[in-house]
C-alpha positions in Angstrom: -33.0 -8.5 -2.2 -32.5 -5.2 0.2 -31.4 -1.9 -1.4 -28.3 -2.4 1.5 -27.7 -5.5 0.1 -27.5 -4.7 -4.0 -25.5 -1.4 -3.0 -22.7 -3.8 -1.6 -23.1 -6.4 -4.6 -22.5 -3.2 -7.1 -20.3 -1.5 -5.3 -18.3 -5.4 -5.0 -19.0 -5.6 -8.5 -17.9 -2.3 -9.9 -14.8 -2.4 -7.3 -13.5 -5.7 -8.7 -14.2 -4.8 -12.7 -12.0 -1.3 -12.1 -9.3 -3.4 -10.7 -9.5 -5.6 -14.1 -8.8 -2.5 -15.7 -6.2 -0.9 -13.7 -4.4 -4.7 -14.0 -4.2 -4.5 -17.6 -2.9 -0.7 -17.6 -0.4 -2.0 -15.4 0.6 -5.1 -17.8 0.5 -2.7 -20.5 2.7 0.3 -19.2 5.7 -2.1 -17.8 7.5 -1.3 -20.9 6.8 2.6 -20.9 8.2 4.4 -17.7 5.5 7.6 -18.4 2.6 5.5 -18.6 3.6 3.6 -15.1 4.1 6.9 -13.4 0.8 7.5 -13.8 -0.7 4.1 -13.2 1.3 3.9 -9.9 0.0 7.9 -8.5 -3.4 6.4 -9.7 -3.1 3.4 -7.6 -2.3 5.4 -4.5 -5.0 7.7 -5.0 -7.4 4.9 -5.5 -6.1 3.0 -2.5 -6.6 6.2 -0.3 -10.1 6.5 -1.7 -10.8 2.7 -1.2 -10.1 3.3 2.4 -12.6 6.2 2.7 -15.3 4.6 0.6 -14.7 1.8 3.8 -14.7 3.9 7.0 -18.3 6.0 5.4 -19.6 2.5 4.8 -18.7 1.1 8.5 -20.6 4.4 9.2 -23.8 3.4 7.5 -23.0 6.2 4.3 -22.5 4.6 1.3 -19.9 6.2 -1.0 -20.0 4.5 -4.8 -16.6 4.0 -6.2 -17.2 5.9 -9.2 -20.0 8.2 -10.5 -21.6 8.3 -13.7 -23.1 11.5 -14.5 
């Protein structure tokens, strides 16, 4: 397997795991306006990042969706 190739498969990976968690902060903050203010301005920001991460990729510069440092 290319390095191209496991980059996509993690970021894919890593992408779709972060949505598991952001669905059940959203399940969980329906009953508590405060907590799905926050949920919802994270959403946005993540969709806006999502769409950057995707227009450097096009681009040939892979951008992970997360760090860990």
């Amino acid at each position: 397997m290319g390095e191209k190739n496991f980059q996509i498969e993690l970021s894919g990976y890593m992408g779709s795991r972060i949505g598991n968690i952001v669905k059940g902060a959203v399940q969980s903050s329906v009953t508590r306006p405060k907590e799905a203010a926050i949920i919802m301005k994270y959403l946005m920001t993540g969709k806006n990042a999502k769409m950057k991460r995707e227009h450097y990729e096009k681009n040939g510069e892979h951008i992970p969706s997360f760090l860990i440092a």
